[in-house]
C-alpha positions in Angstrom: -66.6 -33.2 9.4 -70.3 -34.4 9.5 -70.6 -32.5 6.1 -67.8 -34.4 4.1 -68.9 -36.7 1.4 -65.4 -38.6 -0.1 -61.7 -38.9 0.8 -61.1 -36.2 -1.7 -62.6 -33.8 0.5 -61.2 -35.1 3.6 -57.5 -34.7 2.0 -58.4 -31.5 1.6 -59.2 -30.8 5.0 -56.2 -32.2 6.3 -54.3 -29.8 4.1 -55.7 -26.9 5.4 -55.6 -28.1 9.1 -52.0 -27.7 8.5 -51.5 -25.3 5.9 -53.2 -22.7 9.3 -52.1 -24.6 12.5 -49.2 -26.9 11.5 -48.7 -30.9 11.8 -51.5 -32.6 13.4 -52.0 -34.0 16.6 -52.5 -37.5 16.6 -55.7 -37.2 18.2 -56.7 -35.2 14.9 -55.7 -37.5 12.8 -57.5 -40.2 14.1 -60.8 -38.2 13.6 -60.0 -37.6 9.7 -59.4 -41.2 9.9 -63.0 -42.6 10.6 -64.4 -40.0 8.7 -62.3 -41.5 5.8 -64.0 -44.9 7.1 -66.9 -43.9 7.4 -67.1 -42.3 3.8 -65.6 -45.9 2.2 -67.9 -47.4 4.4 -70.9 -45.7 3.0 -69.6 -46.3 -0.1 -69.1 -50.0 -0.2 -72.7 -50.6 1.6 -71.1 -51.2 5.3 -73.8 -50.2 8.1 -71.4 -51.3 10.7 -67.5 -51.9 11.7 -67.4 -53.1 14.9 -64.7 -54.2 17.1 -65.2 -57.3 19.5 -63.0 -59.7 21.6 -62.0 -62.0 18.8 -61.8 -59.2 15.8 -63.5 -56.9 13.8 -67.5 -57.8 11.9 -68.6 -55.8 8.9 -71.9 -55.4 8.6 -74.1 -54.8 4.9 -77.1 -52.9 4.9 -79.8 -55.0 2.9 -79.5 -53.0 -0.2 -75.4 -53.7 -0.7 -74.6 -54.9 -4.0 -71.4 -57.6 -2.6 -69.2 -58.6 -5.4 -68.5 -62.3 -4.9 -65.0 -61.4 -5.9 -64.8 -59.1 -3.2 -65.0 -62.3 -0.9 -62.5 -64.2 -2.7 -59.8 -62.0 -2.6 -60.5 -61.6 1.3 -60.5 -65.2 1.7 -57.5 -65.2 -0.3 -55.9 -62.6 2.2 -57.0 -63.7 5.5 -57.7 -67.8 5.0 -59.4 -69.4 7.9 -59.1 -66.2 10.1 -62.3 -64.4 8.0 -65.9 -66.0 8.5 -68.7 -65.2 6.2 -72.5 -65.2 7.2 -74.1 -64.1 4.0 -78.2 -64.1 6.0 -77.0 -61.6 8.0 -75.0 -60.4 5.7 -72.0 -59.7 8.0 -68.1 -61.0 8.0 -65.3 -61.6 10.9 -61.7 -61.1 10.9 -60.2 -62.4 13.6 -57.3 -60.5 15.2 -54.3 -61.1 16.6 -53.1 -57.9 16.6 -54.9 -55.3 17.5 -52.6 -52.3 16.6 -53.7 -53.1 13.1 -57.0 -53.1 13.3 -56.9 -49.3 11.1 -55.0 -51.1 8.7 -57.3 -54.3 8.0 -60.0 -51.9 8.1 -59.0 -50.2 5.3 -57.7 -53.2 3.2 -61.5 -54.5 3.6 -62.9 -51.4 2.4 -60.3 -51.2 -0.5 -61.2 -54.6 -1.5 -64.7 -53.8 -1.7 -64.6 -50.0 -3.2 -62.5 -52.1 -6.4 -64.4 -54.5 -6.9 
């Protein structure tokens, strides 16, 4: 996993995993999950997701080229639940519920990987 580069290759991986052993534990996909994340992460400039009491705060390295659309549309989506701090060049999405949280995660990243 450590040596996958895109979602392409991930898909891929999955396909094996069951073309030799059969449907996937959950636990298995889970892991092909964040390696998915952490691919569209890299991707859109994210150096962190992290998941605290009141949501979820993405985290741009310095050198992230952020499309001011890419804000918009979020705003757009989530209204006064989403908080911007472009210094430290993070955002918050508050949650209220938290069996989404893989979801929002990946509407984020989509959002910025289009834009």
């Amino acid at each position: 996993l450590a040596v996958i580069k895109n979602p392409v290759e991930i898909r891929d991986l999955a396909d094996e995993i069951i073309d030799r052993f059969g449907d996937m534990p959950e636990p298995v996909i889970n892991l092909l999950q964040i390696t998915k994340i952490k691919c569209l992460a890299k991707d859109v400039g994210l150096q962190a997701i992290i998941e605290k009491d009141i949501g979820l705060e993405f985290i741009f390295r310095e050198d992230a080229k952020i499309s001011p659309s890419s804000f918009i549309e979020l705003k757009k989506i989530f209204k006064n639940r989403m908080r911007d701090n472009s210094v430290e060049r993070k955002i918050i999405i508050k949650i209220t519920d938290k069996k989404n949280i893989l979801k929002i995660i990946f509407m984020v990243l989509k959002i910025f990987n289009i834009s």
